[in-house]
Structure formats: C-alpha cells, structure tokens
C-alpha positions as CSV (number, residue, x, y, z in Angstrom):
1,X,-10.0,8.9,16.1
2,X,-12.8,10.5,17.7
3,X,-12.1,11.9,20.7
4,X,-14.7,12.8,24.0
5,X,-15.0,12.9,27.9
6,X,-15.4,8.9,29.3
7,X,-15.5,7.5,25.8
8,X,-15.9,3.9,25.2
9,X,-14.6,2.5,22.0
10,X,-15.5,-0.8,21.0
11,X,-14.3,-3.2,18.6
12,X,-16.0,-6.2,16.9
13,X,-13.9,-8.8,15.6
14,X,-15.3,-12.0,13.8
15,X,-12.8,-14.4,12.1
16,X,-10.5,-12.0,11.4
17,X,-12.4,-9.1,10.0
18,X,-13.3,-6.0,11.7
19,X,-16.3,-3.4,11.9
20,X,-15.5,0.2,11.7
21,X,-17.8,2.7,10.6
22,X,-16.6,5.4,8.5
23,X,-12.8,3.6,9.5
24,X,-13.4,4.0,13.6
25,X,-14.7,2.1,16.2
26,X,-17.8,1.8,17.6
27,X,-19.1,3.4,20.7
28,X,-21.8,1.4,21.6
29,X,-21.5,-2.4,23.0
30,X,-22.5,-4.3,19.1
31,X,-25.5,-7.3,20.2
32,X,-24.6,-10.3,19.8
33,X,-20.8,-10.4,21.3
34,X,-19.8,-13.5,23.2
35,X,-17.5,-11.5,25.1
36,X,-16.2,-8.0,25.9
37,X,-13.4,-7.4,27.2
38,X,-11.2,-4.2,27.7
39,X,-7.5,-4.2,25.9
40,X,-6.4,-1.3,27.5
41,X,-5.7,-2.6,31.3
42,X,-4.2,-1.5,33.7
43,X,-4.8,1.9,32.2
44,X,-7.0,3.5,34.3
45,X,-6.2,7.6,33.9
46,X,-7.6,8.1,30.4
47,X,-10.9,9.4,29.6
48,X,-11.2,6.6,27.0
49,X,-11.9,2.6,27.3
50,X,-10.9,0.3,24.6
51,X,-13.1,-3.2,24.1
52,X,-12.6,-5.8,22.0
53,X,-16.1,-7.4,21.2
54,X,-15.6,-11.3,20.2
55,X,-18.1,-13.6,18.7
56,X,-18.3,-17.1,17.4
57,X,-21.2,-16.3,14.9
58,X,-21.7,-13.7,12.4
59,X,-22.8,-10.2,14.3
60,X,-26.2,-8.4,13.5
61,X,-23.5,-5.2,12.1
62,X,-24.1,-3.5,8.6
63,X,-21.9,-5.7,6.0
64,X,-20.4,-2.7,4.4
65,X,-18.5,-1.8,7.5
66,X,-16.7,-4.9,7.6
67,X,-13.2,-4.7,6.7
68,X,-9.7,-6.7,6.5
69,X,-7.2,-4.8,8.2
70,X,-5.1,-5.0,5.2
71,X,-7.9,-2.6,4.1
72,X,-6.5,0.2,6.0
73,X,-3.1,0.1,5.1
74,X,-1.3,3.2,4.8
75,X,-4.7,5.1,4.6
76,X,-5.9,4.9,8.7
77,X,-4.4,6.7,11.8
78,X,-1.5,5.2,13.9
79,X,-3.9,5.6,16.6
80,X,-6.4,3.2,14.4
81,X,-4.1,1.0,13.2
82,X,-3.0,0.1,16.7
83,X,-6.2,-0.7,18.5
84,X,-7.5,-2.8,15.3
85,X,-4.4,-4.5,15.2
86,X,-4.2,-4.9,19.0
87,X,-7.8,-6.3,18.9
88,X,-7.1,-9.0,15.9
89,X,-4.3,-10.5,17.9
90,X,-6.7,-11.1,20.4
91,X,-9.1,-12.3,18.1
92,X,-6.7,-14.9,16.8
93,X,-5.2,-16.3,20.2
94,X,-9.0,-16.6,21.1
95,X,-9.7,-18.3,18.5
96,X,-6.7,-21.0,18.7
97,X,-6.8,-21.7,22.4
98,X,-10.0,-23.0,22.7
99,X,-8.5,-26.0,24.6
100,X,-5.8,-27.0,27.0
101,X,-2.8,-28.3,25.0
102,X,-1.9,-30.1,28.1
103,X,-4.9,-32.4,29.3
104,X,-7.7,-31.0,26.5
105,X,-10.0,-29.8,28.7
106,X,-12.0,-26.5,27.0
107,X,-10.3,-23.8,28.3
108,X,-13.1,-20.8,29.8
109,X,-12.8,-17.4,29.4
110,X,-10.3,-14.9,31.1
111,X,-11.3,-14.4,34.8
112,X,-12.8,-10.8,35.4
113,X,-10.5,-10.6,38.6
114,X,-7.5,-11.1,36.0
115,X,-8.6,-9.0,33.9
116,X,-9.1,-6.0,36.5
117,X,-5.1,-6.4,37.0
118,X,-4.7,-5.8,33.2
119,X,-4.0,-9.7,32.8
120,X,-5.4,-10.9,29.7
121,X,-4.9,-14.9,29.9
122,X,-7.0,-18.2,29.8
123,X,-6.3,-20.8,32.8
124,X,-6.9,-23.9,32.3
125,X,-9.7,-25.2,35.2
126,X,-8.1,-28.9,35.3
127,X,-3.9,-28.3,35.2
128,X,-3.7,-24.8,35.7
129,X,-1.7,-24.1,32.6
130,X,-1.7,-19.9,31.6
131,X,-2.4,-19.1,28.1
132,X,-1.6,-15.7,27.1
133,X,-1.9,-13.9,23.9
134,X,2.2,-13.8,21.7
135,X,4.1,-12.1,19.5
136,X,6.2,-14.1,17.5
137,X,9.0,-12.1,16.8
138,X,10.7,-11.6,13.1
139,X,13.3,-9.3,11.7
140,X,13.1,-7.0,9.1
141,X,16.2,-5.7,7.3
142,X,17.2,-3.0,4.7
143,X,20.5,-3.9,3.1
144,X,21.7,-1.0,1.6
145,X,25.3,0.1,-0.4
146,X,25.8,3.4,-1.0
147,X,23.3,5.1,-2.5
148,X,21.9,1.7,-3.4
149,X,19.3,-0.8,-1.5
150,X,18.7,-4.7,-1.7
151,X,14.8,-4.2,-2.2
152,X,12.9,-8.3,-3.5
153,X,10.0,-9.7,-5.3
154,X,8.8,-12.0,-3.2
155,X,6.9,-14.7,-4.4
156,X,4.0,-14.5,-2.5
157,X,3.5,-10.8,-3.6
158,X,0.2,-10.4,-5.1
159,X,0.8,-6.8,-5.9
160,X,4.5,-6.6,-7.8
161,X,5.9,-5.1,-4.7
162,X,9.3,-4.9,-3.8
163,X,10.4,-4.6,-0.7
164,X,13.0,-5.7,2.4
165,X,14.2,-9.1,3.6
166,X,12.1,-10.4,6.8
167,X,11.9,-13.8,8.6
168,X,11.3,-15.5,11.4
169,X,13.7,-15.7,14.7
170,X,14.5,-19.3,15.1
171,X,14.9,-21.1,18.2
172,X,18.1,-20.4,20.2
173,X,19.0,-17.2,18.5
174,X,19.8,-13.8,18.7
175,X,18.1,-11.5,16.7
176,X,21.3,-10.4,15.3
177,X,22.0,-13.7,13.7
178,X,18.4,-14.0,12.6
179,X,19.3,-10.8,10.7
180,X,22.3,-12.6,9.1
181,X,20.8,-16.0,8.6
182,X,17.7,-14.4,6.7
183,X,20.0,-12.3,4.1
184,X,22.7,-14.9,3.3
185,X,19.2,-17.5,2.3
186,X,17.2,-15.4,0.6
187,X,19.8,-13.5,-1.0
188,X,23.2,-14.9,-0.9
189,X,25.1,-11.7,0.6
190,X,27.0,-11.0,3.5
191,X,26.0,-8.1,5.3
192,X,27.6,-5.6,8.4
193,X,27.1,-2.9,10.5
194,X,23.4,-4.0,11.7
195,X,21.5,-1.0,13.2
196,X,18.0,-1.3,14.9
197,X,15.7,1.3,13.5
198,X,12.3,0.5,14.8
199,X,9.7,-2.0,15.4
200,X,6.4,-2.9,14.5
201,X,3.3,-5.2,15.7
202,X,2.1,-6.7,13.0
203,X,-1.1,-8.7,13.3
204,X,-0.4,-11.1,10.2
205,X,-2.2,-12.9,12.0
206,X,0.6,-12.0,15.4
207,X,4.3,-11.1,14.7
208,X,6.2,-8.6,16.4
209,X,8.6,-6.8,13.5
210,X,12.1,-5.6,14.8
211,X,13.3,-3.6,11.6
212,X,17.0,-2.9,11.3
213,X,19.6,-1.1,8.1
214,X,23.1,-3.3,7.4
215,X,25.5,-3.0,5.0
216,X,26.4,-4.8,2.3
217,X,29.8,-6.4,3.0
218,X,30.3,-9.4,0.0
219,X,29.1,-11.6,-2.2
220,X,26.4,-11.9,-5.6
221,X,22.8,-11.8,-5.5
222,X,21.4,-15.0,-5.6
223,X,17.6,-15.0,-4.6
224,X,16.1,-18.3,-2.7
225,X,13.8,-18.9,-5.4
226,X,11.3,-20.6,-3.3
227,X,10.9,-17.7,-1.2
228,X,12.1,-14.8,-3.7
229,X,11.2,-14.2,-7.4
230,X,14.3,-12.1,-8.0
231,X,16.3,-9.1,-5.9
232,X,18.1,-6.1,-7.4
233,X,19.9,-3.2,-5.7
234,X,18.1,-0.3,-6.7
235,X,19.3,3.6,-6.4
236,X,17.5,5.5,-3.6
237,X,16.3,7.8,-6.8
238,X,14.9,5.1,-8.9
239,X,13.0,2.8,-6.8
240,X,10.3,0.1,-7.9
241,X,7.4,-0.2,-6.5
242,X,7.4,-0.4,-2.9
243,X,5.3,-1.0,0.2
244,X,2.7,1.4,1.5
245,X,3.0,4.0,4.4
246,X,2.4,2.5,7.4
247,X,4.2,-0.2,7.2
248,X,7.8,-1.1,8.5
249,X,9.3,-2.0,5.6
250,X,8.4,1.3,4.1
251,X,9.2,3.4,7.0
252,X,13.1,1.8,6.3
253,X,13.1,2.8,2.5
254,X,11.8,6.1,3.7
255,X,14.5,6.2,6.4
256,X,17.4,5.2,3.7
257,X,16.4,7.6,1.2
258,X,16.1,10.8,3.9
259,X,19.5,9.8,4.8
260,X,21.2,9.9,0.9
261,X,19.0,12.9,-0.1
262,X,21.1,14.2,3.0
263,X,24.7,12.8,2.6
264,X,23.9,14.1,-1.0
265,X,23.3,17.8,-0.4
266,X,26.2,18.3,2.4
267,X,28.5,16.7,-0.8
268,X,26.9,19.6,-2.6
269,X,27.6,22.3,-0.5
270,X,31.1,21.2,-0.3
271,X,31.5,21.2,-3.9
C-alpha cells in the first residue's frame, strides 16, 4: 500500500463491489458518497486515516476499477486485503439495517460523537435499540493422518477445488464441538487432538474464520452429499487442487505440509 505523511485512504463500496485503482485505495474523498466514515477509530497515532465511502447509487468512478474482492485473492497485500475486507463488512451491515427490527422505524446514520469514540453503531431514534456491525463466527478444520489430510469437493465449488471442512457455530456451543459436529456431517469421521492455528475475517459477506488441525481418530469417509461432492485423504506430496494464498484454508495445508516435510527430514537424518 502506498505509504506517506497524514495520508487519507479512502474506500468506495457500492453493493458489494469495490474501487481500487491499480489494486489501492483512493486518496481523495470519491463525489457522490452518501456517507464517509473512518474504520480506523479510536486510532489516532498513525499518520494514516482509513474511510469507508458508502452510497446507495452507482458512483461517478472509472468502471474498470471496480472489483469483487474475490478478485484479489491470493494476489493483494495483507495490508489490502484487510481494509477492503474491513470496509465490505461495513458495507453489508449498512446495507441490512436500514430499519429497526424492533418498532420499524428507519434507523439514521452513526452519530459523529460515536463515532469520535471509535463506536461504529446505528441507534435506533424511537427505542433506542444499538446496531452494530458482526462477525458470525465459523470453524475451519484440517483433519489430517499421518502424512495424509482429509481435503473435499464441495459442491458449491465453481473452480474443482479441494479444500478443508468449515461450518457455522450453532447456537449454544463451543467452538470445539462445532469442530466435531461439522467433521462427523460432512464426512462421517471422528476426529482428536483439536489445535487452534489461526483465524481469519472473512467478508463472505461477514464471518469470522477460527481455523484449527485434528486428528483423525475412527471411522470411513462418508461425504454429506448435499454439502460435499466427494472427500479423499490425500498425501501432503500429492495434493489436488487447492485454495489460493491468502486464504485460511490454504494457510492450514501450507501449515500441514511444512510440518511433514519436517517430521520427514529429522527421520532422514536419523536413518
């Protein structure tokens, strides 16, 4: 990202697509924005301000600058991928509380004396109700045996990728026994030893990835076909196609195999 003295950064988000030139954000204020509002509160000792610009009709921005943020998967900078990402999860909770759920009433935008406290939220003017941008939070999980890992089609792949076992954390739970839940119904196999790796926002359109490794501990492979076209265990040499850097699920493959190209070369020098 560039980088200067007192820089502001801005980002434009309409319906769910972004404008970056050349892949960064602006620096000037785009016409046209029904709102600005910085995303980077309470920070207040950087010489950089981050803005997300929001608008209900299309902006007066070149076209070709447009972009889904599935666009720059595994190709932009961490520091990119957060702000964009950060910005679209804004974008959508704007979007989808327009109106109190409580009494209807429209709901009107965040109060600047909130905002100056780094409090991004919507009151509602008639019942007082606080709505505030969320994560929903899912699980992630590499199941892995050996040298080999669980990696699955699934069936809303569009691009013959294979990759971990996610879901949703259900009401009530722990996100240990989402972990479990999700593996033994998409896949039929009992699993131990979970580990937390890492987590991930991912603004899909606004879920908070916790990734984790287990191992396998019984059972066949027996893919939820509604969810899952099929699952193999695959050798940490011989791998399918698999998601792109930048992602969580590939940041666990990459985590497995640095770990058996490891356990494989101490065996080595023992031998």
């Amino acid at each position: 990202m560039r980088n200067a003295d007192k820089t502001n950064y801005y980002w434009p988000v309409v319906d769910g697509q972004l404008w970056l030139p050349d892949g960064q954000p602006a620096t000037e204020a785009p016409q046209g924005s029904h709102a600005c509002f910085r995303m980077d509160l309470p920070e207040t000792d950087n010489d950089y301000r981050h803005w997300i610009c929001l608008s209900e009709k299309p902006l007066p921005l070149a076209p070709e600058h447009w972009l889904n943020l599935r666009d720059l998967m595994g190709s932009s900078t961490p520091d990119v991928w957060y702000w964009a990402g950060r910005a679209l999860q804004i974008e959508h909770w704007w979007r989808r509380h327009r109106f109190c759920s409580a009494c209807g009433s429209t709901l009107p935008e965040p109060a600047p004396e909130r905002l100056t406290h780094g409090e991004m939220v919507r009151v509602c003017s008639s019942c007082q109700i606080h709505y505030y941008p969320v994560q929903t939070p899912c699980i992630i999980v590499l199941v892995t045996r050996g040298d080999y890992c669980l990696l699955a089609l699934h069936q809303r792949s569009r691009t013959g990728t294979y990759t971990t076992l996610a879901g949703f954390v259900e009401a009530g739970e722990r996100i240990e026994q989402t972990v479990v839940r999700e593996v033994d119904e998409e896949v039929g196999v009992k699993i131990k030893n979970l580990r937390y790796a890492d987590s991930q926002s991912w603004p899909f359109p606004s879920q908070l990835m916790l990734g984790f490794y287990a191992e396998y501990e019984a059972g066949s492979i027996e893919p939820q076909l509604e969810e899952i076209t099929e699952a193999h265990w695959y050798h940490y040499r011989q791998l399918p196609k698999i998601p792109p850097r930048g992602t969580i699920a590939r940041q666990l493959i990459d985590g497995f195999i640095s770990e058996r190209e490891a356990a494989s070369h101490k065996s080595g020098e023992r031998e």
